[in-house]
N, C-alpha and C positions, 0 to 999 in steps of 0.2 A: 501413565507415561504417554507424551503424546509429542508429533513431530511440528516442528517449527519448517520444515522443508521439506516435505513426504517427497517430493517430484524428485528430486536428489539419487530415491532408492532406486530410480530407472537405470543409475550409471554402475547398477552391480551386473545386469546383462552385458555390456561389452567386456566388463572385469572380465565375468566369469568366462566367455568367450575367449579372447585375450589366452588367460587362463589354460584352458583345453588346447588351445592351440600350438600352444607353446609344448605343454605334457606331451601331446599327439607327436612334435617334429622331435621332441627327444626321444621317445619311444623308437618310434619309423629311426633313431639313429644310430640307435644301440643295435637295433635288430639291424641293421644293415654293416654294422661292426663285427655280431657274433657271427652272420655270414662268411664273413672275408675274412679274421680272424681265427689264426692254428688255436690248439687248446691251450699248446704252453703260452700263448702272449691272454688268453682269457685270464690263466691260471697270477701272470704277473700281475695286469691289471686287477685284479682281486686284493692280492696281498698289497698291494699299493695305497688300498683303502680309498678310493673316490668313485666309487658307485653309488654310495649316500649322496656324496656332497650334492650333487645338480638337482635331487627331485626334492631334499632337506629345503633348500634355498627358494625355490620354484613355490612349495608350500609359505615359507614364510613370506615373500615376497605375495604370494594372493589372499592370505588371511589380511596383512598390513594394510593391501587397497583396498580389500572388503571393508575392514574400518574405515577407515580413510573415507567410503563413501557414508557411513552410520554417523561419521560427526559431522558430516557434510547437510545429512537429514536433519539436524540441532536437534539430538532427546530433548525432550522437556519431561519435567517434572516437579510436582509440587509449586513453591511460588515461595516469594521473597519480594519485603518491602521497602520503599523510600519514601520521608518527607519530603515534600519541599513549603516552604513558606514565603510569602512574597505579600507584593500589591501587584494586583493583574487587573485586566479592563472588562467593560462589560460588552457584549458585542449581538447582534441581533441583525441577524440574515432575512433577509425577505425576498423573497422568489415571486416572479411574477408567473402565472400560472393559466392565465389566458386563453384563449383558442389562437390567437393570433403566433404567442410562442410554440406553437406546431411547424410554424414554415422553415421550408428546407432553405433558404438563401443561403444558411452556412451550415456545414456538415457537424453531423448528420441532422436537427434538428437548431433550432435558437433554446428548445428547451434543454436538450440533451447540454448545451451549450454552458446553457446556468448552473446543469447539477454537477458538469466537472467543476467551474468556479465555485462551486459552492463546498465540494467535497476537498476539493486544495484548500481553502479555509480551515477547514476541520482540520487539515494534518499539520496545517502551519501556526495552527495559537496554539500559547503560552499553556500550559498544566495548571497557572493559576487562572487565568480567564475565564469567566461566564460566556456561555454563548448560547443562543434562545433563537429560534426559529418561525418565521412566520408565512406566509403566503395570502397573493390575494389575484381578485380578477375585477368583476364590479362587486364584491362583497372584500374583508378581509378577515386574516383566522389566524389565531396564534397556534403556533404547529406543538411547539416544547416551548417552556417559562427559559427564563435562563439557567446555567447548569455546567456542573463539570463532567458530566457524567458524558463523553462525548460517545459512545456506544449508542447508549437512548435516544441521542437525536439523529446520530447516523441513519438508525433505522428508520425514525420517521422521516429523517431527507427521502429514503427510498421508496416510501409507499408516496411521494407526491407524484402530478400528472397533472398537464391542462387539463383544462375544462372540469376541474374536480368541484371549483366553489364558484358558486352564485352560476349566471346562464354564460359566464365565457366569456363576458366583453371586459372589455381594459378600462381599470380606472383608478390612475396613481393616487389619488385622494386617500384611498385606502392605505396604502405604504404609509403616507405620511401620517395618516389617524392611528398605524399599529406603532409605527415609532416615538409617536407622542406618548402613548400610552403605557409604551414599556420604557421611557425615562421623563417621569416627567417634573421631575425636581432638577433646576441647574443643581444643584449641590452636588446630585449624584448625575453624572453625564455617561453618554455611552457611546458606541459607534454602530450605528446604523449602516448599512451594506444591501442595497437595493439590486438585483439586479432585474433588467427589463428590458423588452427592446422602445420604453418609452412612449405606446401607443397612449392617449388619454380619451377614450372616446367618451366618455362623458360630462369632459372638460370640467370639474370640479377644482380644479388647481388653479387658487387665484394668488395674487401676493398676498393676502391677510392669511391664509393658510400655511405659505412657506414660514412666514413672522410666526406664526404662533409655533413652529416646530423649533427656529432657530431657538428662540425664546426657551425653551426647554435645556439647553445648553447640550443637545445632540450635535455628536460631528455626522453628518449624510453624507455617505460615498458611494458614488451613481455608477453602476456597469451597463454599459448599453450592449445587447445582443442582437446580432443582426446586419443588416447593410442596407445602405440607402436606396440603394436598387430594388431589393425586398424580393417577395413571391405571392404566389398565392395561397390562400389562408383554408388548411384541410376543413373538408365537412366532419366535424365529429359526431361519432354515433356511438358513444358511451364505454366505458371502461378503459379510457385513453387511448381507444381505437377512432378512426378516422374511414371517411368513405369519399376519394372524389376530389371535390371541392366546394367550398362554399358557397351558394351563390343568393347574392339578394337582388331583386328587382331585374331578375333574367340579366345577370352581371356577376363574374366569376370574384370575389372578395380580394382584394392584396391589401397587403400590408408591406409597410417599410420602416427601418429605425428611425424614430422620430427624436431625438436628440436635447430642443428646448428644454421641458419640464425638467428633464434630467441633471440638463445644467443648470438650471432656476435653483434645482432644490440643494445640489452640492454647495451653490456660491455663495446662498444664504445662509447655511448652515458653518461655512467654513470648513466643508469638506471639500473633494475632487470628481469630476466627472472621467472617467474611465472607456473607453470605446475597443471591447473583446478584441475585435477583428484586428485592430495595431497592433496592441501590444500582446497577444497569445497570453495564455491563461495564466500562466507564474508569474508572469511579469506583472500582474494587471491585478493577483492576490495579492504580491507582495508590496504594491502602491497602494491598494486597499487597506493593507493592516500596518502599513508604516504609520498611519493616523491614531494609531491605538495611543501612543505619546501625551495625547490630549487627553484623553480619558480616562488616567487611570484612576483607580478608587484614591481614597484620601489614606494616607501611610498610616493612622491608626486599624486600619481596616486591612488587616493582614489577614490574609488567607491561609488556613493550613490543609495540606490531600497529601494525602497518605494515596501513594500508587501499587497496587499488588501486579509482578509481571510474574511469567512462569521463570522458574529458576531452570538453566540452562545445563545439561550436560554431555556435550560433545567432549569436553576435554577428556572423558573415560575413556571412549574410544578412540580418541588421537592419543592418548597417551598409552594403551598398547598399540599403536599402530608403531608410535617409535621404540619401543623395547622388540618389536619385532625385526627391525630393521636393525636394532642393536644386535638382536641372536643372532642374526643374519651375515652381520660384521664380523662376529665369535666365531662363527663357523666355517667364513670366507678363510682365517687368520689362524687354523689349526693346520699344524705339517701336513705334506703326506702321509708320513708312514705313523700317524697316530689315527688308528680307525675302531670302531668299535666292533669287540668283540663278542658277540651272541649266544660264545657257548657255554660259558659261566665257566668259574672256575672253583676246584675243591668243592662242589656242591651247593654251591651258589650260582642262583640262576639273575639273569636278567644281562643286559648290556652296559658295557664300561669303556673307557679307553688303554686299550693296553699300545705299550710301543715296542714294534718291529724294528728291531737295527740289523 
């Protein structure tokens, strides 16, 4: 058994509070009754029978919220499954991984920048979709093949980090050789999803390059990270820690969003160029995967996934929460003069409702 909302269990401490305090001022109010109270009006209020009723009600009323907060935790247990079958698209993330995507121009990193765009992706495709991951710098590196299995890549989303491949400098050439390479039959097309702040410092991106990707019947859709203003570019000193700054030729490094390449390679492909800093991150996925239209697999190529989630049961506990609240009604809705009697009768023990007239 395991909780879908553990943090939930926090709201039993003001219950229970709550609770006690309420017990506490009925207490302190009886005892300030039997004070000021002759014996014969103790003796009436007895035979009257509602000396139960308030602490009866006060219990039902705090077991009820106790549940109340245990379906709020969502039990889990076990698990339970759904098909779905379709034609979904094929989709391939490439993160630009750089030393240059270190700078702060936009909070809190350009990198940090990518892995939200890139994790909104993951929650917003399709259950039939493929989606494959890749990263690059002056080198490039397939992260995860394509895959439904979106756990398995989540995780490798999170062990990335600049300066992780090749020595940290920028060079889109790479995007565009992983994207050839993970589609490279028009027949089967996919959507490529770059995101970068556009640096190319090795200038390997010519037009015979973009042509041979179009050629591939890839749709490229460019996220640029960054600002034109830019900053400057961390000294990194290994484990995607930083020291400083960068500096070459006794000159502190900057970088800025460099924009071109990015729209070179959307416009030939028939994709879109994208720019973070406008459109804020939802807006900027969901123009990204509106392109999915174009690529989906061919309708004989139907997908079957079978999804296991955990099977949910809060409804146990909501559903005594309400029969308590039901006794609670029963009990509001009994006369006065029907009270339970304790002492048994004919040698019968236990409590009953006998009625006083």
């Amino acid at each position: 058994m395991t909780l879908g909302n553990p943090w939930a269990l926090a709201l039993i401490a003001p219950v229970a509070l709550v609770a006690y305090l309420l017990a506490r001022s009925a207490r302190l109010a009886e005892e300030r009754r039997a004070r000021l109270a002759t014996m014969t009006l103790l003796r009436r209020q007895a035979a009257a029978g509602e000396s139960w009723r308030a602490p009866t009600r006060l219990w039902l009323y705090g077991l009820a919220a106790c549940l109340v907060v245990v379906a709020l935790a969502r039990p889990q247990g076990g698990s339970e499954g759904s098909e779905v079958a379709g034609v979904g698209a094929d989709i391939l993330l490439i993160i630009d991984v750089s030393n240059s995507m270190a700078v702060r121009d936009v909070e809190p990193t350009r990198f940090a920048q990518a892995m939200y765009a890139a994790a909104a992706v993951l929650d917003r495709v399709s259950p039939l979709d493929r989606v494959g991951l890749a990263a690059f710098a002056d080198a490039g590196q397939l992260e995860c093949p394509l895959t439904t299995d979106l756990d398995v890549l989540l995780d490798r989303l999170t062990q990335l980090d600049t300066g992780g491949i090749g020595e940290g400098s920028s060079d889109l050439y790479q995007a565009i050789d992983l994207a050839a390479e993970q589609f490279p039959q028009p027949a089967e097309p996919g959507l490529a999803i770059i995101i970068s702040d556009g640096e190319d410092l090795l200038k390997q991106v010519d037009d015979a390059t973009v042509d041979r990707l179009a050629q591939t019947g890839v749709v490229a859709v460019t996220i640029g990270v960054g600002t034109q203003r830019g900053g400057r570019v961390p000294n990194p000193i290994g484990g995607g820690r930083s020291f400083g700054d960068l500096i070459w030729r006794g000159q502190p490094v900057t970088s800025s969003l460099e924009e071109g390449t990015l729209r070179q390679i959307a416009d030939a492909t028939g994709g879109e160029y994208l720019r973070l800093a406008d459109l804020g991150t939802d807006e900027a996925v969901e123009a990204a995967l509106s392109h999915r239209a174009g690529v989906g697999r061919d309708a004989d190529k139907v997908l079957r996934r079978r999804d296991r989630v955990p099977k949910e049961w809060f409804q146990v506990p909501l559903g005594l929460a309400v029969l308590l609240l039901l006794a609670d009604a029963v009990v509001a809705s009994i006369p006065p003069r029907w009270i339970p009697d304790l002492r048994g009768r004919r040698g019968r023990s236990g409590p009953f409702l006998v009625r006083r007239d």
